[in-house]
HTML snippet that shows the backbone in 3Dmol.js (N, CA, C, O; Angstrom):
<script src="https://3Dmol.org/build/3Dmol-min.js"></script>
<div id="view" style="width:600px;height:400px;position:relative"></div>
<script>
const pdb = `
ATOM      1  N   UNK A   1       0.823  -1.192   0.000  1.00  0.00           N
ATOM      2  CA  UNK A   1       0.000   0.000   0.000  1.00  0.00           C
ATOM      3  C   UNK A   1       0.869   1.258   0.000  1.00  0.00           C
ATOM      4  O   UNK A   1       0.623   2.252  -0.682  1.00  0.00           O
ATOM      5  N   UNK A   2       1.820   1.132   0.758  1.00  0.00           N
ATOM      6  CA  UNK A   2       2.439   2.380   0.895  1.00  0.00           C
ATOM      7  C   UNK A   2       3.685   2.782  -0.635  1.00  0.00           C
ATOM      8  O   UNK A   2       4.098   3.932  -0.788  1.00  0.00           O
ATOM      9  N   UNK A   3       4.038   1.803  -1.450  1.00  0.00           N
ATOM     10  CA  UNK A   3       4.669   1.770  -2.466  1.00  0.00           C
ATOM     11  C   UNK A   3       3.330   2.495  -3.334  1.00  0.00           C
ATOM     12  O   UNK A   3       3.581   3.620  -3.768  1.00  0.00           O
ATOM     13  N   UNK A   4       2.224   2.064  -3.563  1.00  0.00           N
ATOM     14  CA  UNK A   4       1.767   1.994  -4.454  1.00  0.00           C
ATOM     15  C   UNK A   4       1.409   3.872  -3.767  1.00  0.00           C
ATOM     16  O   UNK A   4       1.347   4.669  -4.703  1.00  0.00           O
ATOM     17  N   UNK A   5       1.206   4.501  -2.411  1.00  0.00           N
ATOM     18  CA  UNK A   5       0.944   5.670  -2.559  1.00  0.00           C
ATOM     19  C   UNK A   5       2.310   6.669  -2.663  1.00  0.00           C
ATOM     20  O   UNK A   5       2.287   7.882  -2.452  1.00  0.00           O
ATOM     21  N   UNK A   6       3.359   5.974  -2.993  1.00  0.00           N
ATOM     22  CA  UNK A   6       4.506   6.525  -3.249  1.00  0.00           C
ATOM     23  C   UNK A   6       4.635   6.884  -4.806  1.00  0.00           C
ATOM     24  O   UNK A   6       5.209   7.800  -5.395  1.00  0.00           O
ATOM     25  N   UNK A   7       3.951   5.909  -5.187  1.00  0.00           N
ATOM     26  CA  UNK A   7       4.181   6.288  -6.402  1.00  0.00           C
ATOM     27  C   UNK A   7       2.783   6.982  -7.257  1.00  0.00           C
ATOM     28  O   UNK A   7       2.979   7.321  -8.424  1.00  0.00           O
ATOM     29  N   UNK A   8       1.639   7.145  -6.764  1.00  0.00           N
ATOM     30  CA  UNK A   8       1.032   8.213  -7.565  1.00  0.00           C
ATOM     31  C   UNK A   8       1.121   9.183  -6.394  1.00  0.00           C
ATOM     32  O   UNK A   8       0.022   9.470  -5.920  1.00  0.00           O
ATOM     33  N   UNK A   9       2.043   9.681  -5.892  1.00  0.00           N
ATOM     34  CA  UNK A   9       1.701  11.474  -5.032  1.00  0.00           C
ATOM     35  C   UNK A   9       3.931  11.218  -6.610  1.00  0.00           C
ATOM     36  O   UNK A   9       4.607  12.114  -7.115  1.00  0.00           O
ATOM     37  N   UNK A  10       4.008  10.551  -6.646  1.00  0.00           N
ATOM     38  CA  UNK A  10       5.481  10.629  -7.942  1.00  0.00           C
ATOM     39  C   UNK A  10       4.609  10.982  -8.992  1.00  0.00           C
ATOM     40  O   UNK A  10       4.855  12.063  -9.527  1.00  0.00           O
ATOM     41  N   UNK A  11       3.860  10.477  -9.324  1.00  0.00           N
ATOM     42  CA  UNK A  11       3.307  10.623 -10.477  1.00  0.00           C
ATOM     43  C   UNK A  11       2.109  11.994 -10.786  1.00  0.00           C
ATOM     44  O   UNK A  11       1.492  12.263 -11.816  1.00  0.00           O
ATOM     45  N   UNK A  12       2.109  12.480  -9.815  1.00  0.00           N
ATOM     46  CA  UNK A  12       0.947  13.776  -9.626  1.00  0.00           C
ATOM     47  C   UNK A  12       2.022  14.861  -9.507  1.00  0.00           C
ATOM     48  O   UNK A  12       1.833  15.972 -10.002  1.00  0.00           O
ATOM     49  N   UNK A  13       3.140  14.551  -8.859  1.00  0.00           N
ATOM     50  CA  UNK A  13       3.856  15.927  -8.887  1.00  0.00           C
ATOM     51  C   UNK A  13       4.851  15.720 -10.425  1.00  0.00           C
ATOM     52  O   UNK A  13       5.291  16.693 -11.038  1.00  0.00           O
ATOM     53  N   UNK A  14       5.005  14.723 -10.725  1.00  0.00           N
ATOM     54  CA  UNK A  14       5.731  14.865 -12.419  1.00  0.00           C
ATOM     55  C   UNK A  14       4.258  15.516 -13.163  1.00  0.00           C
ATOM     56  O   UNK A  14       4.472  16.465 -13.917  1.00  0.00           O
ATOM     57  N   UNK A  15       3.326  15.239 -13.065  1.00  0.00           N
ATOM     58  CA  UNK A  15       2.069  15.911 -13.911  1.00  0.00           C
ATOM     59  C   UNK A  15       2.208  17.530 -13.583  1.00  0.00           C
ATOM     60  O   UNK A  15       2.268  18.425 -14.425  1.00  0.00           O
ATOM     61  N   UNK A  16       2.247  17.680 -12.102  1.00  0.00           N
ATOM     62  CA  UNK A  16       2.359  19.286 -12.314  1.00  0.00           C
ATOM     63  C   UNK A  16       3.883  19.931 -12.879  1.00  0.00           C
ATOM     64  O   UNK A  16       4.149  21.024 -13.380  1.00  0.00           O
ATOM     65  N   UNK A  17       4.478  19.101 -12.656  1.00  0.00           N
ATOM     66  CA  UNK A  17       5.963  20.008 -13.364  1.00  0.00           C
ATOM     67  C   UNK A  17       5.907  20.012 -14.973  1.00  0.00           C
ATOM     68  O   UNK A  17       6.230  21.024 -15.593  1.00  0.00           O
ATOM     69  N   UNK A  18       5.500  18.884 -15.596  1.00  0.00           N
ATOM     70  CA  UNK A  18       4.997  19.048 -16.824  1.00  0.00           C
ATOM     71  C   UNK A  18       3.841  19.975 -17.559  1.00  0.00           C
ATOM     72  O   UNK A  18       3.832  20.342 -18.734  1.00  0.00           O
ATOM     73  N   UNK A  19       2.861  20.249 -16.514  1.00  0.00           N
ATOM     74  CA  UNK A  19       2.036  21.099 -16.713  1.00  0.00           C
ATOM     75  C   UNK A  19       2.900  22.456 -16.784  1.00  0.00           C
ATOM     76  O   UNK A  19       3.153  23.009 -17.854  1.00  0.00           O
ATOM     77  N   UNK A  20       3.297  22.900 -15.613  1.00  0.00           N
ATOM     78  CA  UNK A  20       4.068  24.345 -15.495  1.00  0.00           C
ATOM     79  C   UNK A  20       4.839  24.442 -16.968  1.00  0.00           C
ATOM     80  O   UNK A  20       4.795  25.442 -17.685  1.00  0.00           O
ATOM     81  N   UNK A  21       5.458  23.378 -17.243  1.00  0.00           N
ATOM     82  CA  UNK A  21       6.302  23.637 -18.458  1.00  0.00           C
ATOM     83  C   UNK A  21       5.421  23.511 -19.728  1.00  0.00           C
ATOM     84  O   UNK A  21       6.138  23.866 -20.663  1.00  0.00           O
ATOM     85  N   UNK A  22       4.262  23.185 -20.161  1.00  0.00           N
ATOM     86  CA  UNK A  22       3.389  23.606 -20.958  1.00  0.00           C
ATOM     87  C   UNK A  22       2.454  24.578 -21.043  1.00  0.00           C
ATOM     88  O   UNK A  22       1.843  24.866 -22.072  1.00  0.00           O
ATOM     89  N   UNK A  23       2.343  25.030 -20.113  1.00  0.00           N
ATOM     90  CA  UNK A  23       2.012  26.516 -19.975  1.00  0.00           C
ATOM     91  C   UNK A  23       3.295  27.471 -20.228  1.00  0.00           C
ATOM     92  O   UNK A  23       3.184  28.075 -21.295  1.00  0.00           O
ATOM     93  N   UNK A  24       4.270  27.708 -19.647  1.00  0.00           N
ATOM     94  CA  UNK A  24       5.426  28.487 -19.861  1.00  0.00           C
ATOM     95  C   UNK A  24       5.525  28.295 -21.934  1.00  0.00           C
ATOM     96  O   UNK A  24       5.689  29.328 -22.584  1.00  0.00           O
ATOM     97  N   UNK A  25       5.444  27.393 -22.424  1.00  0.00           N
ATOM     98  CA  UNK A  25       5.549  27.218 -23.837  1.00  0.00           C
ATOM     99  C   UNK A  25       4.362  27.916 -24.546  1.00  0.00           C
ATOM    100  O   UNK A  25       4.544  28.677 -25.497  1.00  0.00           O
ATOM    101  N   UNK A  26       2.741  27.532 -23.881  1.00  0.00           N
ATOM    102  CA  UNK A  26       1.926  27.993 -24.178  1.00  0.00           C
ATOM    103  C   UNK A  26       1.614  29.858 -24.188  1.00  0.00           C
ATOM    104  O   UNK A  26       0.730  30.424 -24.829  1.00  0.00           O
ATOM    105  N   UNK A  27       2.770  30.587 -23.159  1.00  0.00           N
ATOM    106  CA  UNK A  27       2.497  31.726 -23.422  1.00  0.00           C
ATOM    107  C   UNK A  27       3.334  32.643 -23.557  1.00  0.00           C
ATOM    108  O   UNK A  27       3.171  33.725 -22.993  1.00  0.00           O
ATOM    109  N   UNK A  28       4.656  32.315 -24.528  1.00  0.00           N
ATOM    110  CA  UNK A  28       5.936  32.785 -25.027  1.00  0.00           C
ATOM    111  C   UNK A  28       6.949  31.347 -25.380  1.00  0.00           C
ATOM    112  O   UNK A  28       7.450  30.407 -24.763  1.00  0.00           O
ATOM    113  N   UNK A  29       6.898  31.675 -26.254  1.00  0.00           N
ATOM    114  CA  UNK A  29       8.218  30.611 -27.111  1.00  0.00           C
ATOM    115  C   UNK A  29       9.653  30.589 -26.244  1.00  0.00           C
ATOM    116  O   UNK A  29      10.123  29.485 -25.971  1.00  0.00           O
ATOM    117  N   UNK A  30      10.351  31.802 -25.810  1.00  0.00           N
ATOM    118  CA  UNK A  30      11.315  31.923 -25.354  1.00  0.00           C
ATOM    119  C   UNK A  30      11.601  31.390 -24.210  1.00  0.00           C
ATOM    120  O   UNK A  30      12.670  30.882 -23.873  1.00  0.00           O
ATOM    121  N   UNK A  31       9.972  31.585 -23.186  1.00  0.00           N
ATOM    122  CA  UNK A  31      10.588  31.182 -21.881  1.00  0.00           C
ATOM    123  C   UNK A  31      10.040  29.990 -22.065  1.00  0.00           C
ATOM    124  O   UNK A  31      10.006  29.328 -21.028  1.00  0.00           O
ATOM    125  N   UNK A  32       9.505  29.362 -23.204  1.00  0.00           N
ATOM    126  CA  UNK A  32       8.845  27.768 -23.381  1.00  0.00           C
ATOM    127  C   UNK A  32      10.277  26.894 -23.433  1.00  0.00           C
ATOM    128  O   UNK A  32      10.516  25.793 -22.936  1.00  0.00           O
ATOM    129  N   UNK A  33      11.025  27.662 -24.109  1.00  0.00           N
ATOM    130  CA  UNK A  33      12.362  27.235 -24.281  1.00  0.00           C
ATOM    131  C   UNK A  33      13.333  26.919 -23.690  1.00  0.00           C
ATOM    132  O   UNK A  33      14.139  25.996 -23.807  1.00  0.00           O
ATOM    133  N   UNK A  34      13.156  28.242 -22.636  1.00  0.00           N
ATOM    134  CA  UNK A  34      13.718  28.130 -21.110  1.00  0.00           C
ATOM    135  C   UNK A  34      13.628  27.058 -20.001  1.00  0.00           C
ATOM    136  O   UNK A  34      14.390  26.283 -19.424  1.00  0.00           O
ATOM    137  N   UNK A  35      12.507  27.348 -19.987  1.00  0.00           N
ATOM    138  CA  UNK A  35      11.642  26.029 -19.806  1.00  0.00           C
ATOM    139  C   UNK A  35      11.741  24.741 -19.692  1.00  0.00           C
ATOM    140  O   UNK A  35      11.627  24.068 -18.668  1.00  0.00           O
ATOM    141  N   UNK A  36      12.001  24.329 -20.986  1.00  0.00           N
ATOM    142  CA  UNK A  36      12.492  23.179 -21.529  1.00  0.00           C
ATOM    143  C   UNK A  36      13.756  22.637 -20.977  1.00  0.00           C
ATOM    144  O   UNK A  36      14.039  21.453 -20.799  1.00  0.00           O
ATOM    145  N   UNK A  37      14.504  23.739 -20.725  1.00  0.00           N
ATOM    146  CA  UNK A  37      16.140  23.702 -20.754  1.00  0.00           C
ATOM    147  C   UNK A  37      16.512  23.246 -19.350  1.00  0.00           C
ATOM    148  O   UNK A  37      17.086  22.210 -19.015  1.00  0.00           O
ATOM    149  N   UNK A  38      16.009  24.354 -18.527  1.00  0.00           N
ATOM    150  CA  UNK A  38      15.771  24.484 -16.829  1.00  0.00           C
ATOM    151  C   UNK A  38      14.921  23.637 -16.543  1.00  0.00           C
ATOM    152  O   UNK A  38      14.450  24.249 -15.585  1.00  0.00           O
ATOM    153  N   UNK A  39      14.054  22.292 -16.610  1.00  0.00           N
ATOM    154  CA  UNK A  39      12.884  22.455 -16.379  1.00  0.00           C
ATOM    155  C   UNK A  39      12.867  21.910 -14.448  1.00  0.00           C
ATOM    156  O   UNK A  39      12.207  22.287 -13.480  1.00  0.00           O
ATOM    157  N   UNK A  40      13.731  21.092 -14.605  1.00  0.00           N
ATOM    158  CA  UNK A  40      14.167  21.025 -12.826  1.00  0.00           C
ATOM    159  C   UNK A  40      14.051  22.631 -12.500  1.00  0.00           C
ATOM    160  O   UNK A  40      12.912  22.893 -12.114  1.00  0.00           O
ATOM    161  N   UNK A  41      14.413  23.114 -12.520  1.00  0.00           N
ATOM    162  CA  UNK A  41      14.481  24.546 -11.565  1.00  0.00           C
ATOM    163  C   UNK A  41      13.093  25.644 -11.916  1.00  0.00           C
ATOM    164  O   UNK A  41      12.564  26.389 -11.091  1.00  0.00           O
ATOM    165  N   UNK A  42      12.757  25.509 -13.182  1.00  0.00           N
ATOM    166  CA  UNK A  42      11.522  26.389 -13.389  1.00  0.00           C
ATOM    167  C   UNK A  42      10.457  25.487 -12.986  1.00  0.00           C
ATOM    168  O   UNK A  42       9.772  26.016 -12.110  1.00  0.00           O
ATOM    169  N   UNK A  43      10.168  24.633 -13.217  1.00  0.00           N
ATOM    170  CA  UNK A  43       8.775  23.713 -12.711  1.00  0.00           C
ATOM    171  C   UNK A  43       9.156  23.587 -11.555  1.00  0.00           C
ATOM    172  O   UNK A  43       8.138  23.881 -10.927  1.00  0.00           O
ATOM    173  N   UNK A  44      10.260  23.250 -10.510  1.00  0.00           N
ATOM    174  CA  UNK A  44      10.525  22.945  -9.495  1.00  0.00           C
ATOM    175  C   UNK A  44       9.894  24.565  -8.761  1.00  0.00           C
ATOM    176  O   UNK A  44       8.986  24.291  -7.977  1.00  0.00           O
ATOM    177  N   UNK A  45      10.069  25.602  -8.808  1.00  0.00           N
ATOM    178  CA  UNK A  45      10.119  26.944  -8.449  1.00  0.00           C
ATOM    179  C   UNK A  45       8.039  26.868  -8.774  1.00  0.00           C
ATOM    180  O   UNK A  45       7.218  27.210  -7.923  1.00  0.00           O
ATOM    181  N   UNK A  46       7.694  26.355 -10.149  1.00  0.00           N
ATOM    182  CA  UNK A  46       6.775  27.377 -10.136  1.00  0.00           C
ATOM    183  C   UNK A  46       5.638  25.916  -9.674  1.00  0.00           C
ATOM    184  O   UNK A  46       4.408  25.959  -9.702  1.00  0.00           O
ATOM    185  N   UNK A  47       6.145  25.204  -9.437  1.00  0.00           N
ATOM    186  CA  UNK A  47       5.193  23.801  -9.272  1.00  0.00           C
ATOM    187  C   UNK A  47       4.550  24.285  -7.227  1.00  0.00           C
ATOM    188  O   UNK A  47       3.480  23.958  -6.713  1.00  0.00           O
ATOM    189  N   UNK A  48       5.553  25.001  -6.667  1.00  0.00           N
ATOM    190  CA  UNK A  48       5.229  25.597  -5.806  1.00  0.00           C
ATOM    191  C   UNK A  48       4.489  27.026  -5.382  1.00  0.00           C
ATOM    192  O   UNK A  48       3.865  27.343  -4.369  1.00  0.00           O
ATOM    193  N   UNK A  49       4.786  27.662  -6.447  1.00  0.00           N
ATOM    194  CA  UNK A  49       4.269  28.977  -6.357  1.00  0.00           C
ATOM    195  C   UNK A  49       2.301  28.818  -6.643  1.00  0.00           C
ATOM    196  O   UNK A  49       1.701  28.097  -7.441  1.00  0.00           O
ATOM    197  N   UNK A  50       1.822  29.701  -5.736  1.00  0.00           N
ATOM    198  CA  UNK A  50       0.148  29.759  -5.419  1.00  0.00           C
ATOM    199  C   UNK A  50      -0.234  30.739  -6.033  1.00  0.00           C
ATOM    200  O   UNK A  50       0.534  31.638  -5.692  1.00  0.00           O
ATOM    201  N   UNK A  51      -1.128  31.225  -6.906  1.00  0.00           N
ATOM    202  CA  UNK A  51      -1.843  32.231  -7.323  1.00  0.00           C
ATOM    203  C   UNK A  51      -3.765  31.722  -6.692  1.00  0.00           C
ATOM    204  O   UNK A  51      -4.627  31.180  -7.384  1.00  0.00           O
ATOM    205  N   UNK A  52      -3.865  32.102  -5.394  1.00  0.00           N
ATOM    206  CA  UNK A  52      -5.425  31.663  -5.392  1.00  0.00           C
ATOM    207  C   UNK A  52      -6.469  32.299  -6.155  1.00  0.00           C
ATOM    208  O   UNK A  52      -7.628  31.894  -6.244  1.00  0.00           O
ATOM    209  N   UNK A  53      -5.787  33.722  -6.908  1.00  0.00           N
ATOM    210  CA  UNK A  53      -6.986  34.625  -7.431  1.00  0.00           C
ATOM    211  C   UNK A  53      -7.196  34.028  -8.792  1.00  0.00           C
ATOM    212  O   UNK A  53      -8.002  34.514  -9.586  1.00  0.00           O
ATOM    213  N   UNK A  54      -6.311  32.749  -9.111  1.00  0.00           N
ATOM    214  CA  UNK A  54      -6.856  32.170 -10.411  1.00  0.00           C
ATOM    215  C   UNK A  54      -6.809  30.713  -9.767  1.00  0.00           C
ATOM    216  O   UNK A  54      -6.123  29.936 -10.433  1.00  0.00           O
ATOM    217  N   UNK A  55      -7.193  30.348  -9.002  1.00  0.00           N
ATOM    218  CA  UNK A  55      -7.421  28.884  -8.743  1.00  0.00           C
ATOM    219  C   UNK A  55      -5.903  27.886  -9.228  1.00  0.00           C
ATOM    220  O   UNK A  55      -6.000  26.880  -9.930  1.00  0.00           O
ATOM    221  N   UNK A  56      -5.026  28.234  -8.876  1.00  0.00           N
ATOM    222  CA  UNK A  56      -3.753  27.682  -9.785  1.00  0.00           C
ATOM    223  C   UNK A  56      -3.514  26.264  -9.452  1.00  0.00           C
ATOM    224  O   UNK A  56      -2.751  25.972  -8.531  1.00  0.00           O
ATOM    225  N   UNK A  57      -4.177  25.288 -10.211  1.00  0.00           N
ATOM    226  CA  UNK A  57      -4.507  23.616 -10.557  1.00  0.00           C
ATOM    227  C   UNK A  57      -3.155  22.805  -9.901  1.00  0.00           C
ATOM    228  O   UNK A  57      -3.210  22.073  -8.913  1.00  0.00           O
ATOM    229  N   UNK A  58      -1.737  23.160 -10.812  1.00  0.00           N
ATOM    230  CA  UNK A  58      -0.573  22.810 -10.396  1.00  0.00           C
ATOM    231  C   UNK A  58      -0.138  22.587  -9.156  1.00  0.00           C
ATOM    232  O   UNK A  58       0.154  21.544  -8.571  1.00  0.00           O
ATOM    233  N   UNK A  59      -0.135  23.926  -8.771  1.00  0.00           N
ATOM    234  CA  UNK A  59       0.388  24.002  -6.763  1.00  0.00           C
ATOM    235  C   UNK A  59      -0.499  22.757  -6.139  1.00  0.00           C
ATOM    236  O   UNK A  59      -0.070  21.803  -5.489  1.00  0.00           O
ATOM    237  N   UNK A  60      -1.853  23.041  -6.525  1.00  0.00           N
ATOM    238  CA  UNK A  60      -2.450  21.979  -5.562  1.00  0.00           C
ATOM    239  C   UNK A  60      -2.238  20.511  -5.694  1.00  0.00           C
ATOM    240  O   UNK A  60      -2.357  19.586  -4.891  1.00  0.00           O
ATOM    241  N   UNK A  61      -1.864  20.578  -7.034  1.00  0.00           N
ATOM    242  CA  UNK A  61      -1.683  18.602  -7.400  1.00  0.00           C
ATOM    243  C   UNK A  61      -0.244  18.382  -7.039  1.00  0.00           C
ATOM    244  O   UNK A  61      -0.006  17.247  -6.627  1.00  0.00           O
ATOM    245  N   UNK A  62       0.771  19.212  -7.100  1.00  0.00           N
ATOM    246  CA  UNK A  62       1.882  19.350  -6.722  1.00  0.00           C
ATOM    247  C   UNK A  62       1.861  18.865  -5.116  1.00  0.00           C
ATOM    248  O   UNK A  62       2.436  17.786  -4.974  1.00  0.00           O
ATOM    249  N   UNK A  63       1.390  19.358  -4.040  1.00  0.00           N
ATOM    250  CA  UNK A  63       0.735  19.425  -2.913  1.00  0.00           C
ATOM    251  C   UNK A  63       0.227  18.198  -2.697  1.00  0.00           C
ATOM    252  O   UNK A  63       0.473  17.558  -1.674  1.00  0.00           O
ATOM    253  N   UNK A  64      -0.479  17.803  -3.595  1.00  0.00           N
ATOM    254  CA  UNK A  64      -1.038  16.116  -3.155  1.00  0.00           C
ATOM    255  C   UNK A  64       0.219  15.144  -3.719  1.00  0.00           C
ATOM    256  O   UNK A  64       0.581  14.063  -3.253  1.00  0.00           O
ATOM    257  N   UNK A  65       0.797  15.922  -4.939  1.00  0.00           N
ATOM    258  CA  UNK A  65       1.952  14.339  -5.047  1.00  0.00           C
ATOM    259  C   UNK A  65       2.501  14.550  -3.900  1.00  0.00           C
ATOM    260  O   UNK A  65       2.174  13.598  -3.191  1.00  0.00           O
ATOM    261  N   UNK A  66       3.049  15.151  -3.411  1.00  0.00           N
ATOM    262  CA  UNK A  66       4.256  15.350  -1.896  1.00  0.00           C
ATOM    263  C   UNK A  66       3.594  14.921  -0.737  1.00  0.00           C
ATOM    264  O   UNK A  66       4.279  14.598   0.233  1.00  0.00           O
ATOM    265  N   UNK A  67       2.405  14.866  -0.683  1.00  0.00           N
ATOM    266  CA  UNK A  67       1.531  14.203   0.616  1.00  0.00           C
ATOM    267  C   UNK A  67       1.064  12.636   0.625  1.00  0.00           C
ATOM    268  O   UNK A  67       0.693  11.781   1.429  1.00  0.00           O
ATOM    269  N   UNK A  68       1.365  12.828  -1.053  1.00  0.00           N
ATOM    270  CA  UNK A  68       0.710  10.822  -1.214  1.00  0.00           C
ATOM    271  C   UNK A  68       2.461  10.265  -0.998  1.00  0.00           C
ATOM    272  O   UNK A  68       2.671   9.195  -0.428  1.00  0.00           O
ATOM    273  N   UNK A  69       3.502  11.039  -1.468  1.00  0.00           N
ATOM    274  CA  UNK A  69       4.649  10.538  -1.540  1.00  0.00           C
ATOM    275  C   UNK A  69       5.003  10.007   0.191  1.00  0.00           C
ATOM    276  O   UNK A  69       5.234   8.863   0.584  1.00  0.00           O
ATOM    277  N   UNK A  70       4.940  11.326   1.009  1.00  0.00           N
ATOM    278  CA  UNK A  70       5.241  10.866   2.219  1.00  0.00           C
ATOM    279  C   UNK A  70       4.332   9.932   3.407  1.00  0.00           C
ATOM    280  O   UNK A  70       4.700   9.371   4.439  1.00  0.00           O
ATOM    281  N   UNK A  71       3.167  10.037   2.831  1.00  0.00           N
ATOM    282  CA  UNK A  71       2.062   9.266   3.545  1.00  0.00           C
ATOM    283  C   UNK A  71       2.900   7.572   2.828  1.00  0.00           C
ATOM    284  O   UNK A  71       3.482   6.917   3.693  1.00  0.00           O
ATOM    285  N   UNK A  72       2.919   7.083   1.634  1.00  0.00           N
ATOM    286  CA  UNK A  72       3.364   6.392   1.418  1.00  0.00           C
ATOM    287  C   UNK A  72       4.960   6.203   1.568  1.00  0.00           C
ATOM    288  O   UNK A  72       5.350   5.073   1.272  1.00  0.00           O
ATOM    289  N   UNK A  73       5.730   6.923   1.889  1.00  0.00           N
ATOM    290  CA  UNK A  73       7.052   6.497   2.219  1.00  0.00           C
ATOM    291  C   UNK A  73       6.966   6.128   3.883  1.00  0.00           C
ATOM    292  O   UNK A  73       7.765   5.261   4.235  1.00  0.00           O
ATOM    293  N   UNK A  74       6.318   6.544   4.662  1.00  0.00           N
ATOM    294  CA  UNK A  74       6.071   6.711   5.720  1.00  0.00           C
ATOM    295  C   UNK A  74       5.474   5.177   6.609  1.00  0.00           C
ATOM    296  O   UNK A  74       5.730   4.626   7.680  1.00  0.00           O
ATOM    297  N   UNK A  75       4.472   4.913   5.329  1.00  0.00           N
ATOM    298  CA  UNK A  75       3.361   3.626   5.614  1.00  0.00           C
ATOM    299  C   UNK A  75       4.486   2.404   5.015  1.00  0.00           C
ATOM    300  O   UNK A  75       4.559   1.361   5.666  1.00  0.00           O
ATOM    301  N   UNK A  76       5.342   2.562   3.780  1.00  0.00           N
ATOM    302  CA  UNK A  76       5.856   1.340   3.232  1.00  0.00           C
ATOM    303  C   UNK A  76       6.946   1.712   3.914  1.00  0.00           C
ATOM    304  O   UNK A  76       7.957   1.010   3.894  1.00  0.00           O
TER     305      UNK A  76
END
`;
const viewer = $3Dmol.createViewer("view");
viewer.addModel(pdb, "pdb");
viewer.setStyle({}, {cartoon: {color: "spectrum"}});
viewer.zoomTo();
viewer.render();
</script>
């Protein structure tokens, strides 16, 4: 049980770092590029950052991979 919640709170926070980096592409080429390049450090940076006045999807799934990760590192 605890492997298996290790690995989707892994698999929810690779979804939001991939997200951050398709948005960054989706709204300038350059920093899509950047992006691409950095993406450890820009998704890592923005996979954390909160905007509540737009409901920002990422942070929060980001937030549940890191809670399923340690609930399951914790339990296995």
């Amino acid at each position: 049980m605890g492997s298996m919640l290790l690995l989707i709170g892994m698999l929810l926070f690779m979804m939001s770092l991939i997200w951050t980096t398709g948005e960054a592409l989706k709204k300038d080429l350059l920093e899509g590029a950047l992006a691409l390049v950095f993406t450890p450090f820009y998704s890592g940076y923005y996979a954390f950052a909160v905007d509540y006045a737009r409901w920002y999807r990422p942070f929060f799934i980001s937030m549940a991979g890191v809670l399923f990760s340690l609930i399951g590192y914790l339990i296995g």
